[in-house]
C-alpha positions in Angstrom: 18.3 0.9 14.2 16.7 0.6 17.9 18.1 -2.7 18.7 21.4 -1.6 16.8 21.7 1.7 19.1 21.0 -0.5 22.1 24.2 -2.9 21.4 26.0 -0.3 20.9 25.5 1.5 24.6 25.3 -1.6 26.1 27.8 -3.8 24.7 24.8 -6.9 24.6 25.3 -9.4 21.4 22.1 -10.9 21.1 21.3 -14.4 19.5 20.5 -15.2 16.7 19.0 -18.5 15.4 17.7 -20.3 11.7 15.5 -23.0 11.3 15.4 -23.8 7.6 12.1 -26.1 6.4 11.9 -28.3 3.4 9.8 -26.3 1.6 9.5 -23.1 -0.9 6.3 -20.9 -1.7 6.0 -18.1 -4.7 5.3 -14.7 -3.8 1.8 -15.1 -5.1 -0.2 -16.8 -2.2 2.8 -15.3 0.2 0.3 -12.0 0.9 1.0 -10.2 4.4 -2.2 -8.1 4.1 -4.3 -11.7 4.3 -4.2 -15.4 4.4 -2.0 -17.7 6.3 1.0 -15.7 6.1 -0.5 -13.1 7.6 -1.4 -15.2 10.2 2.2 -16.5 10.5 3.6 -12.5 10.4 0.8 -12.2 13.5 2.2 -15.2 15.1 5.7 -13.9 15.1 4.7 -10.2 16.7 2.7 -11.8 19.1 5.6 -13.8 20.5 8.3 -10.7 20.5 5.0 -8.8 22.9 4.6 -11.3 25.0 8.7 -12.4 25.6 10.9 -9.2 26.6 13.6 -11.8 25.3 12.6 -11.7 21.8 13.6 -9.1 20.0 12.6 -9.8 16.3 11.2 -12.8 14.6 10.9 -13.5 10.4 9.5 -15.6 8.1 11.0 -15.7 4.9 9.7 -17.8 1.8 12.4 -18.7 0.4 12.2 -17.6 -3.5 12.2 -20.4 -5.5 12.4 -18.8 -8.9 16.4 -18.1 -8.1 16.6 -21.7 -8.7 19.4 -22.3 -5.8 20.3 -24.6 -3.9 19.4 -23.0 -1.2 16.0 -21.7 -1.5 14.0 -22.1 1.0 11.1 -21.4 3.8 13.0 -20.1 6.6 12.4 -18.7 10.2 15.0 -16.5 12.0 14.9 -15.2 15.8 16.7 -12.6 17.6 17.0 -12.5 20.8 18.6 -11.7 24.3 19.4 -15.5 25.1 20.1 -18.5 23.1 18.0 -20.2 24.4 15.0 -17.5 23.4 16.2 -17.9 20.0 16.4 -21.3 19.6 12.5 -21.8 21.4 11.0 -19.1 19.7 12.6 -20.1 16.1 11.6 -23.7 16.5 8.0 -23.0 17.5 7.3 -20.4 14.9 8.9 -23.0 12.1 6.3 -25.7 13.6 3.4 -23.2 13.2 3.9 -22.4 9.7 4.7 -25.9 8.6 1.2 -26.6 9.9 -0.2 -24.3 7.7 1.7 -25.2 4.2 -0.9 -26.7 2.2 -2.9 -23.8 2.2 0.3 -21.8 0.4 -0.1 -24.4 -2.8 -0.7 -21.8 -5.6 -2.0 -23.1 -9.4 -2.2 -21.4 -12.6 -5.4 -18.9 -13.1 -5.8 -18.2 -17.0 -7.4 -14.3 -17.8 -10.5 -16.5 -19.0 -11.3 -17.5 -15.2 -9.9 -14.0 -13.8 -11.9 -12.3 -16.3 -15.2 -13.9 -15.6 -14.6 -14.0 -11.8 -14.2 -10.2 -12.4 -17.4 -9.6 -14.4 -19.0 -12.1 -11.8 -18.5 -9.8 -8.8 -20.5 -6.9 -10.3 -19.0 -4.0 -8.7 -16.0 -1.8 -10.2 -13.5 -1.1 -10.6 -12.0 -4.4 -10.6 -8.3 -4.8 -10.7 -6.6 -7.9 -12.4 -3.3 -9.0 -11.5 -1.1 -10.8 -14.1 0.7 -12.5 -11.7 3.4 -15.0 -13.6 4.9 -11.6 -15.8 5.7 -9.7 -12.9 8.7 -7.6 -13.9 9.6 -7.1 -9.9 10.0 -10.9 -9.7 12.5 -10.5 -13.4 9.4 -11.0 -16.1 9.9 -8.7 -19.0 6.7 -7.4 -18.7 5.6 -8.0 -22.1 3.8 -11.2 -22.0 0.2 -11.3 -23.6 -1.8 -13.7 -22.7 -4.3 -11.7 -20.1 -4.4 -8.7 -22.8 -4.9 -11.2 -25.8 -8.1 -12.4 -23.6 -9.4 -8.4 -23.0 -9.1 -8.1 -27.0 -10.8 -10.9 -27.6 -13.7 -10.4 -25.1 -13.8 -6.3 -26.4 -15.3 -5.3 -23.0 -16.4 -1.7 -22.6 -14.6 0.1 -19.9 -11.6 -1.7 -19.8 -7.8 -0.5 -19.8 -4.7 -2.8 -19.3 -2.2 -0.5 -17.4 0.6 -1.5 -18.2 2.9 -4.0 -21.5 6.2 -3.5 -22.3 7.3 -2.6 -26.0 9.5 -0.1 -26.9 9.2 -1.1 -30.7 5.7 0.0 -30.8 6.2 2.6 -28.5 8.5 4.1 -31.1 6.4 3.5 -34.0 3.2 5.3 -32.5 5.3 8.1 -31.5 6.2 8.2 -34.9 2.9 8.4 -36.5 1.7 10.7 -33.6 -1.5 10.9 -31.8 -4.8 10.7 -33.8 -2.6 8.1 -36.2 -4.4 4.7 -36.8 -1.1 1.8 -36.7 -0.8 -2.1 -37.1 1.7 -3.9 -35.5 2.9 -6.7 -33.3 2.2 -5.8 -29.8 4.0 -7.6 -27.1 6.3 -10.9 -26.6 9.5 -9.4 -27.4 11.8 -11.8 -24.9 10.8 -15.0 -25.5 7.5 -17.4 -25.6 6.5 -18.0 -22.2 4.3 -15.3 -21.5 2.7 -15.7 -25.2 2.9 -14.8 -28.6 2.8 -11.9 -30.0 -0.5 -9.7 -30.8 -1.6 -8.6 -34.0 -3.1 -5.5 -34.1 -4.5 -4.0 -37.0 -6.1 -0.2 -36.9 -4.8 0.7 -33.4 -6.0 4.1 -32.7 -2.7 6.0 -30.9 -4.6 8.1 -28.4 -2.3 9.3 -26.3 1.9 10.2 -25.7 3.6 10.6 -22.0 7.1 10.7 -21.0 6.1 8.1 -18.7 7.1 9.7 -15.5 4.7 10.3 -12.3 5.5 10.3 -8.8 4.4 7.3 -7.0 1.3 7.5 -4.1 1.5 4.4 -3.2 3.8 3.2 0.2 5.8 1.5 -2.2 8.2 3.8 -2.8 5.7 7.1 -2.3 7.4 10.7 -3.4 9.8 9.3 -5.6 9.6 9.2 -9.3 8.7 6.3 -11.5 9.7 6.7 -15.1 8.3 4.1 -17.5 10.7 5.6 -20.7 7.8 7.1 -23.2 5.0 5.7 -23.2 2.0 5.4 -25.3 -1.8 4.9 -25.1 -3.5 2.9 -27.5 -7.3 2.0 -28.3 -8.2 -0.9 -29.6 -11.7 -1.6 -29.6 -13.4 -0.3 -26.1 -9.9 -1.8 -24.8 -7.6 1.0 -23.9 -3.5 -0.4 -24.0 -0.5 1.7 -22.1 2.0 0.7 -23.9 5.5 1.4 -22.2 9.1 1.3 -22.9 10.6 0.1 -19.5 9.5 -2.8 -17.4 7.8 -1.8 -14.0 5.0 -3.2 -11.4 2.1 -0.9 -11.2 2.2 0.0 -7.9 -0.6 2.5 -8.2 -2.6 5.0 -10.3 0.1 6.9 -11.8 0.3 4.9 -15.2 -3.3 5.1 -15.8 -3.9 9.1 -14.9 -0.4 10.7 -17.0 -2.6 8.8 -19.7 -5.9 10.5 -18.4 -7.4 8.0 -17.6 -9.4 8.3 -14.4 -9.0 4.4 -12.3 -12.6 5.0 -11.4 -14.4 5.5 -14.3 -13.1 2.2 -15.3 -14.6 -1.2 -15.0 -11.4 -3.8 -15.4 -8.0 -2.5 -14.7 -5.1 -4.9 -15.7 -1.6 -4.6 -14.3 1.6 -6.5 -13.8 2.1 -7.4 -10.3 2.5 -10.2 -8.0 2.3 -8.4 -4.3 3.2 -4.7 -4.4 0.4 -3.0 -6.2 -1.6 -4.5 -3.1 0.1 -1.1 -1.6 -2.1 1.2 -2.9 -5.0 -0.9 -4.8 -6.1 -3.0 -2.0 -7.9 0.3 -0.5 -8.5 1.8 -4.1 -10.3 -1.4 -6.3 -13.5 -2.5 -5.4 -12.0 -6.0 -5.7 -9.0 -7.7 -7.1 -8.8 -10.9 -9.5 -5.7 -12.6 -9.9 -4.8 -13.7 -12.6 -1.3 -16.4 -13.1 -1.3 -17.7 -16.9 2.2 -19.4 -17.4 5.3 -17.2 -17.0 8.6 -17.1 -15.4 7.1 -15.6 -12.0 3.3 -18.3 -12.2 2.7 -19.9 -9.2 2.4 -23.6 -10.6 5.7 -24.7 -9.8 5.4 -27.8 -11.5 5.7 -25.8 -14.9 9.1 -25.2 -14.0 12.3 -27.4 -14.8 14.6 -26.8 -11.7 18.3 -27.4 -11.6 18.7 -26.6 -8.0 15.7 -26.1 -5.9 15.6 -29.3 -3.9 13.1 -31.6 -5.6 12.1 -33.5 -2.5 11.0 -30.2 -0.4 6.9 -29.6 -0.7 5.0 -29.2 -2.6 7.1 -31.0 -5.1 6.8 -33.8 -2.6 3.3 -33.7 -0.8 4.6 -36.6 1.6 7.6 -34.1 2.7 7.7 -34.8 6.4 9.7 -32.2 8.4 11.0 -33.4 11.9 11.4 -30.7 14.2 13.6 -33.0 16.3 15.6 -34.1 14.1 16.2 -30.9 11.1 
């Protein structure tokens, strides 16, 4: 709005300029907060302070679950000149194609987030599902991370939050202190697992699913997760919802009350955004990227668009800056 008020007293047009890279990243290994694309987002706000003629560098990554034909890494300057533009753009493209390889991303199954977890010994630990991340277009039903947490039947542990509206209405329906069985989870398709078998789930708990949010993702406004349920099975406690969100914060675990603390492993569905609020809240986070419409391991994927010959896809990609 600054630079916007500023054109319009002045009259100035800036510049703009695009330098497109052969190359596409998930949203996975694209954290700000750390990592090389925090050091990229640093790169760009140290050029706009130290040139008055830069007004605003990005880095984009480009998306590559759209599956279009034009996905990809991108760099774009603003400035007062062209010729700011076009300098600034060109040298923050070379930077961050310097620093690709380390945005390769492979699958993490719960097995190896859950023992990396129980390896850090200190709580609590969050655990990121990565590839069913409903703000990336996952259903958020997939199973394979809570199939693992049933399995193991480890004591202060809650997964916060599956999608299934089905079971949702069936333990309203018996009501709270009502033992169920049923088929928990998988309702859109296969990728993100099969469905669970559950037999004596213990229905503990009934919300409307609504909380306002604490986190900076969207703080003060209202999430609303349909009804919602809370289920124990074994020492593992389920939230069980009927519409597909990220969980951004604690809200989904404390309408259930459930306090975050108490708990040793909390499981969510979230690529990037829950960092928000849980990267000052969790003692530690564990991601965790099983196969899914939103995993990192592109090579899982059969694109119809996405330019096979960008990298990773082709580790030999060479980029000439002189010659894009």
């Amino acid at each position: 709005l600054r630079h916007l008020h500023t054109m319009i007293r002045t009259g100035d047009k800036p510049k703009m300029q695009m330098v497109r890279l052969p190359w596409v990243f998930v949203p996975a290994v694209g954290k700000t907060v750390s990592g090389p694309a925090h050091d990229i987002q640093q790169f760009c706000l140290k050029a706009e302070a130290e040139d008055p003629d830069l007004i605003q560098a990005s880095f984009f990554h480009g998306f590559p679950y759209a599956d279009v034909a034009h996905a990809a890494v991108a760099v774009t300057t603003l400035a007062k000149t062209q010729e700011a533009a076009d300098r600034h753009a060109l040298r923050i493209a070379e930077y961050a194609w310097s620093r690709r390889a380390e945005f390769i991303a492979r699958a993490i199954l719960p097995a190896e987030a859950l023992d990396e977890a129980l390896a850090l010994g200190v709580r609590p630990v969050v655990i990121n599902e990565s590839s069913d991340n409903p703000g990336g277009g996952s259903p958020g039903d997939g199973t394979h991370l809570l199939r693992e947490m049933i399995r193991r039947d480890l004591p202060d542990t809650v997964f916060g939050y599956i999608t299934d509206p089905e079971v949702v209405q069936q333990a309203v329906a018996a009501g709270v202190g009502a033992v169920i069985s049923c088929k928990l989870g998988a309702r859109t398709d296969d990728r993100h697992g099969e469905p669970i078998e559950l037999k004596n789930a213990y229905v503990k708990g009934i919300s409307d699913g609504r909380h306002i949010k604490v986190s900076p993702m969207g703080k003060g406004s209202v999430m609303n997760m349909g009804t919602t349920v809370l289920l124990q099975v074994g020492n593992v406690q389920v939230i069980v919802g009927s519409k597909a969100f990220q969980t951004l914060d604690k809200g989904p675990f404390q309408m259930m009350g459930i306090d975050y603390r108490d708990m040793h492993i909390l499981a969510l569905k979230s690529s990037q955004h829950f960092r928000g609020w849980w990267q000052d809240h969790a003692a530690a986070i564990c991601p965790c990227d099983p196969p899914g419409i939103h995993c990192g391991d592109l090579s899982l994927f059969r694109f119809q668009n996405v330019d096979q010959s960008y990298y990773p896809f082709d580790l030999d990609r060479r980029w000439d800056p002189e010659n894009r």
